[in-house]
N, C-alpha and C positions, 0 to 999 in steps of 0.2 A: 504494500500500500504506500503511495507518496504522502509524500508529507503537507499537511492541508497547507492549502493558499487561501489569499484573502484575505487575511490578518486573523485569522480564527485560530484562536488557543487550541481547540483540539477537533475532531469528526469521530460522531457520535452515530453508530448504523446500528439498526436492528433490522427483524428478520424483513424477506422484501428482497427486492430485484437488486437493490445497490449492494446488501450483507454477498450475497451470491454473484453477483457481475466481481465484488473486488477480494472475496476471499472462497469462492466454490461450495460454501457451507450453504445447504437448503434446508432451512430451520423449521418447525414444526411453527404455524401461530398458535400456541397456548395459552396466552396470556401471561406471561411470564417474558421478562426482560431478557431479552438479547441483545448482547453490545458487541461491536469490535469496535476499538474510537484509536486515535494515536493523536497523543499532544504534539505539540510542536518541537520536532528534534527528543523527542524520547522514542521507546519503542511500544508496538503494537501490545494492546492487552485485547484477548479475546472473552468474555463473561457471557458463559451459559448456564444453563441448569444440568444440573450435577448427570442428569437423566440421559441430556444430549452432548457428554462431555466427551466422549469414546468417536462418535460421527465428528464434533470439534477439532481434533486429534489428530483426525485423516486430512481435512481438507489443507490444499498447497499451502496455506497460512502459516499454519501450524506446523507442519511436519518440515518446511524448509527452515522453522527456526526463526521466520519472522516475526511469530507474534507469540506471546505469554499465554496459554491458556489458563483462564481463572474460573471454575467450577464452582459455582454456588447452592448449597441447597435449600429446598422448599422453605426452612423457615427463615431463611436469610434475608436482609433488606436491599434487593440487588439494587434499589438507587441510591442509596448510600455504601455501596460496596463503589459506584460508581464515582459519586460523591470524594468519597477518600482518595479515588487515584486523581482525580483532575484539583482537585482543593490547593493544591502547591503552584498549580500551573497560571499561567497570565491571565488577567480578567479580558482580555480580548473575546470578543463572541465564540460560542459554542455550535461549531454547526450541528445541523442533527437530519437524518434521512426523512423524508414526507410520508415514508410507508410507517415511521415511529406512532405507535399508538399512544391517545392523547394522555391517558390514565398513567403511561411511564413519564412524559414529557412532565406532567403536571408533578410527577414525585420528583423526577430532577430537579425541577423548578424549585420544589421547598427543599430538598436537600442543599440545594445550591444557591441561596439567597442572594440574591442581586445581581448572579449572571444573565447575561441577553442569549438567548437560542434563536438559532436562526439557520433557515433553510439549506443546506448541504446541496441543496441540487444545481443551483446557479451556481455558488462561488465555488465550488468543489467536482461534483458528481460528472456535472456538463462534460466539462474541459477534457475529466479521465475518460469519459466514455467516448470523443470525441478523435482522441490520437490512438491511433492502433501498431500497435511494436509488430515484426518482422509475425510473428509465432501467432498473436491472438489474428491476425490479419488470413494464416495457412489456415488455421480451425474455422475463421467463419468461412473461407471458402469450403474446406471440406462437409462441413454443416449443410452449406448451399445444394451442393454436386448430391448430398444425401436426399435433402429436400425433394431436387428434383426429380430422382431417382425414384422418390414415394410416391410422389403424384403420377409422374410416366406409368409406374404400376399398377396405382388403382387408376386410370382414364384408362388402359389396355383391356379393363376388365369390362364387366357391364354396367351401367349404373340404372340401366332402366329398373322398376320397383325397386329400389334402394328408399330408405329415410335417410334424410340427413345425418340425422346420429349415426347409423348405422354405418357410411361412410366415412365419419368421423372416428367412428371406434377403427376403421382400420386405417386411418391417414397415422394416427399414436401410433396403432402397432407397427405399423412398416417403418415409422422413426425410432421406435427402440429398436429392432430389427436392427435397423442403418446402425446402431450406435450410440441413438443420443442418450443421455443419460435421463432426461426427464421430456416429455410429450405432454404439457399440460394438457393441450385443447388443440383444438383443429376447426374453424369454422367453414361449413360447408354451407354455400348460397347456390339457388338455384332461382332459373326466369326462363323466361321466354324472349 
């Protein structure tokens, strides 16, 4: 993970497209606080629940040694576990991810009296998602060539008396087939 820009003390992600686009972990929504954040010029802390600490573990984050995994359980105050790492760090603003449920936001908030939270997606999220290095640039093409490779498949076949769903359930299975690791959805539109 780079190091946040913008003048922001530190990036504050939970579960949600950014936790996954910058560290591979696809986190259960439980209700329960998911962070990865990294201050400025410190190193990455990862804070999950003790339950999802093992899946933590695996992802490229963790296992390269870039980030700290910090395992919290059930009856522990994850925003004030939160709270205690950033508490040293500059009163410059806190980004924080959009997918952040408000009920954690609002405990950071009292953990953290008098800092400003503010949106990760502009000064932050944009920019990373934006430049693509040599390697994530090979995977979305390979992702693509898969992509296409599923559709040429199912259009090869029939789709007369097909449901959409029905289509749908095999646009997912021919992309784990391909490889991907997750096929949330597949929208299938039909007209005339």
């Amino acid at each position: 993970m780079r190091s946040p820009s913008a003048g922001l003390a530190s990036l504050l992600l939970s579960v949600g497209p950014d936790l996954r686009y910058l560290t591979g972990f696809v986190g259960e929504p439980i209700g329960t606080l998911h962070f990865a954040g990294r201050a400025s010029r410190r190193a990455v802390s990862f804070l999950v629940p003790r339950l999802e600490a093992q899946k933590a573990a695996e992802t490229r984050l963790v296992a390269a040694g870039s980030a700290r995994l910090v395992p919290f359980d059930e009856s522990d105050d994850a925003a004030a576990l939160v709270a205690d790492m950033l508490r040293s760090h500059a009163a410059a603003p806190i980004g924080v991810s959009d997918r952040m449920w408000s009920m954690h936001l609002l405990r950071l908030e009292a953990a953290l009296p008098g800092r400003r939270f503010e949106s990760a997606r502009r000064s932050v999220m944009r920019e990373l998602r934006q430049v693509k290095d040599a390697d994530e640039a090979r995977l979305l093409a390979l992702a693509a060539e898969a992509a296409d490779r599923t559709i040429d498949g199912v259009s090869a076949g029939s789709l007369a008396d097909r449901t959409e769903a029905d289509v749908s359930r095999e646009i997912r299975r021919r992309l784990s087939d391909e490889g991907h690791d997750i096929a949330d959805f597949a929208i299938v539109g039909s007209g005339q």
